[in-house]
N, C-alpha and C positions, 0 to 999 in steps of 0.2 A: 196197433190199437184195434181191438174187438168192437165188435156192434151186433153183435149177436144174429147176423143177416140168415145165420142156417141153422139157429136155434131148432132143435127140435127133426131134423130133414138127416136123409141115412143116404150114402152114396157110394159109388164103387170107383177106383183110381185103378188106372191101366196103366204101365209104362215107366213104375217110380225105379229107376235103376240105382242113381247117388244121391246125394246132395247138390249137385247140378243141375240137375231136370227138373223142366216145370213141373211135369209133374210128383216128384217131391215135395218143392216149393208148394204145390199147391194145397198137395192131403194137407200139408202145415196148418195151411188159413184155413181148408175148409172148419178142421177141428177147432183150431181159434175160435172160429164164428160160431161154434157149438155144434157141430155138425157131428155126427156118428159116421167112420168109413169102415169099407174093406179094401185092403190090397192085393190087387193081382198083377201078373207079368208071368213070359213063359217060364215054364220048367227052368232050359238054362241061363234067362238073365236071373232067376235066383238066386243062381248059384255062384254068378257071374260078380252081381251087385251087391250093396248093405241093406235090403229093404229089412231086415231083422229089424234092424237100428229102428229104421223110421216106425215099425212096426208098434216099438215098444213105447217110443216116445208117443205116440198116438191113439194107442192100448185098441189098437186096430188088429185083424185077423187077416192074413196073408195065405191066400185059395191060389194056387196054380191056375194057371189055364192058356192053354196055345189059342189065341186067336185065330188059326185057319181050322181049325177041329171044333165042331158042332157039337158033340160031348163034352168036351170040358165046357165050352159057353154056356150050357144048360146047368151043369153043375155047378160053376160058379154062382148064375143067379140064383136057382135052389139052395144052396149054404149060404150066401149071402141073404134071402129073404126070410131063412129059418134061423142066422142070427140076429137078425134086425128084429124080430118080431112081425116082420110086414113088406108091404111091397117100399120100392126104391124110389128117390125123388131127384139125384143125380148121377150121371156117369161123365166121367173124361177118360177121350181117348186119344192116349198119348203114344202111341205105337208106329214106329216106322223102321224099315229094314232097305234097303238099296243095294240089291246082290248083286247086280253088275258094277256099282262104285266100289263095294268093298272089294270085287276083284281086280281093280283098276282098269274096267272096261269101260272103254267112250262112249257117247252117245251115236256113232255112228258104228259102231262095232260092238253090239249088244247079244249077247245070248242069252238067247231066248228064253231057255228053261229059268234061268235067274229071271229076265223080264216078268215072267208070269211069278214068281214067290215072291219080288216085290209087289206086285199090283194085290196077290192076296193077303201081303202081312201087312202093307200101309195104306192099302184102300177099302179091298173088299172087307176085310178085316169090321170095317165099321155098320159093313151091311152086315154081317153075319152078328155082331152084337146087337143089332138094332132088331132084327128080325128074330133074333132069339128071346130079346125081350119081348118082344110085340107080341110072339106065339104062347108065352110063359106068362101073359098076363104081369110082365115081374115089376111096370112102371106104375107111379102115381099117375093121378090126372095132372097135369100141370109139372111136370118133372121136366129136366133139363139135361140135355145129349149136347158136350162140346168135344168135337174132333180140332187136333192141333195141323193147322196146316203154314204154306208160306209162298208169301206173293210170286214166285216162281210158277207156280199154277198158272200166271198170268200174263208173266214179261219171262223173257229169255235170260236165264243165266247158266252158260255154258256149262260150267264144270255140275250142276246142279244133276244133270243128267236125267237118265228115268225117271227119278223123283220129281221133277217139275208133273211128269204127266202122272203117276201115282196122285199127288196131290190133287191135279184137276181131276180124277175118278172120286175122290176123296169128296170136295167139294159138291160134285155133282151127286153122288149118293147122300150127303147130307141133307139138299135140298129136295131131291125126290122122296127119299123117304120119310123127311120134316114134314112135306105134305100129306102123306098117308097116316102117321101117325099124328099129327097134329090135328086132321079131320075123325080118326081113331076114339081120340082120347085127349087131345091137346097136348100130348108131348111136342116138347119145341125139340129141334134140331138145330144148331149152329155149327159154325167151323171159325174158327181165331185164329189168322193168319196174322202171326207172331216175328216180330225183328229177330234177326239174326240171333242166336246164346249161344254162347261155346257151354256146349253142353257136351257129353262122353260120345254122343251120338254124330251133333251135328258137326265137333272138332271132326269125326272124320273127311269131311266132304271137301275137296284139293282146292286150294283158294281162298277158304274158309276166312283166313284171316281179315285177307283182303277184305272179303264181304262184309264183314264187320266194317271195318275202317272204314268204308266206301258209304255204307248206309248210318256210321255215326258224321259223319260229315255229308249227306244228302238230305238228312231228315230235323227238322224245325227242330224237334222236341229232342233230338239225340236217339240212340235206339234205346225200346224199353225190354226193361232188366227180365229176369223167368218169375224173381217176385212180382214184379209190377203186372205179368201176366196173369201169374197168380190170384193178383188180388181180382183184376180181370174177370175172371174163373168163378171168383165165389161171387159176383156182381150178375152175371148172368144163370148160375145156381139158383141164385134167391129169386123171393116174390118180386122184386122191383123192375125185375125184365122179363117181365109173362108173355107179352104180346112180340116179341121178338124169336123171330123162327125161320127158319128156311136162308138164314143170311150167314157170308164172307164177311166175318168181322176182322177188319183192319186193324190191330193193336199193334204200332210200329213207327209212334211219333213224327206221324205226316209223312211219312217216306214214298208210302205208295201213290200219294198224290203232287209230288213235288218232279217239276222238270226237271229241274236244275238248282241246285242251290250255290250261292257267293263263296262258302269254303270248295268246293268243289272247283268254280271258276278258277280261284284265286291258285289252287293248288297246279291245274292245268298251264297257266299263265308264268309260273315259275320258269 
């Protein structure tokens, strides 16, 4: 059901790989809600992924752009602002890579070189779009920056690997530079630290299953879905969450504030 929350508002989507991904899920509602996008992702998840599909269903423009490369972030928002007509009023950053998981290296047996290409394609990543806008003049006043992260940043989860601390860079570049550009211009900054989705990305991660099962039986609410994220997404796009900035948004059906819960007991107790 529409409510027209981004009537009128033009944004840029990172990260739409399938129909899995939030951020797929999300370009969906933001157009729903009347919103105008563009879609980007690197060279080879294009080529990799269908974003054609979502492209067309969305009657959206799909701009390349590597997130560690300074020229393409600059080009992207320059063809994105000279097809919008104007400056931009939201961006999601849905981007993460984890080169020592995808080689099946542990967290105590990391190389290096992969350490540093994840920290720049799933963290720094977000300073480099943020500060390229900043420099480009490319935001509204009052526009909206959400990085996708996950409570691992926070608590220990083994198999999670680099990524747990990716994420905490992640989080802490949100917050530092939500304040810069928020004293700037009033751009907000947030991060949505999202339930488990078996999504193409995070199915990779060893346990994955588990972690589902584990946080749909830990959390009040059950885990929420990549649309429910989604809808999420377009709630703090819109004008209704203006003064919300600098914040770890929790969206994970109580999970991260939950000790213990009865299915959980009950399951131990067996």
């Amino acid at each position: 059901m529409a409510h027209n929350l981004l009537k009128g508002k033009k944004g840029i989507i990172f990260g739409a790989l399938d129909d899995k991904s939030i951020a797929w899920r999300t370009a969906l509602r933001c157009v729903e809600e009347g919103a105008e996008i563009v879609l980007t992702n690197a060279p080879i998840a294009l080529r990799m992924g269908e974003i054609n599909k979502l492209a067309e269903t969305c009657k959206a423009p799909v701009i390349p752009a590597d997130v560690t490369n300074m020229d393409d972030l600059a080009n992207l928002f320059n063809k994105s602002m000279e097809h919008f007509g104007g400056k931009i009023d939201f961006v999601l950053h849905s981007v993460a890579m984890g080169m020592n998981i995808r080689k099946g290296r542990s967290y105590t047996d990391l190389d290096y070189d992969f350490n540093h290409k994840t920290f720049d394609i799933s963290a720094m990543s977000l300073h480099r779009v943020l500060q390229t806008a900043y420099k480009l003049d490319a935001l509204n006043e009052w526009a909206s920056v959400i990085a996708l992260s996950y409570i691992a940043s926070q608590r220990v989860f083994p198999d999670y690997g680099e990524m747990a601390d990716a994420k905490a860079l992640l989080e802490s570049i949100a917050r530092s530079f939500g304040y810069h550009y928020g004293t700037h211009k009033k751009v907000r900054v947030n991060t949505i630290s999202q339930s488990p989705v078996k999504t193409t990305a995070g199915g990779g991660v060893k346990g994955f299953d588990g972690f589902m099962s584990y946080a749909e039986k830990m959390s009040p609410l059950g885990n929420a879905t990549a649309d429910e994220c989604a809808n999420y997404a377009v709630a703090m796009f819109s004008d209704l969450t203006k003064m919300v900035t600098m914040q770890n948004l929790f969206h994970d059906g109580g999970f991260s504030f939950t000790g213990v819960s009865k299915p959980v007991i009950d399951q131990m107790e067996k």
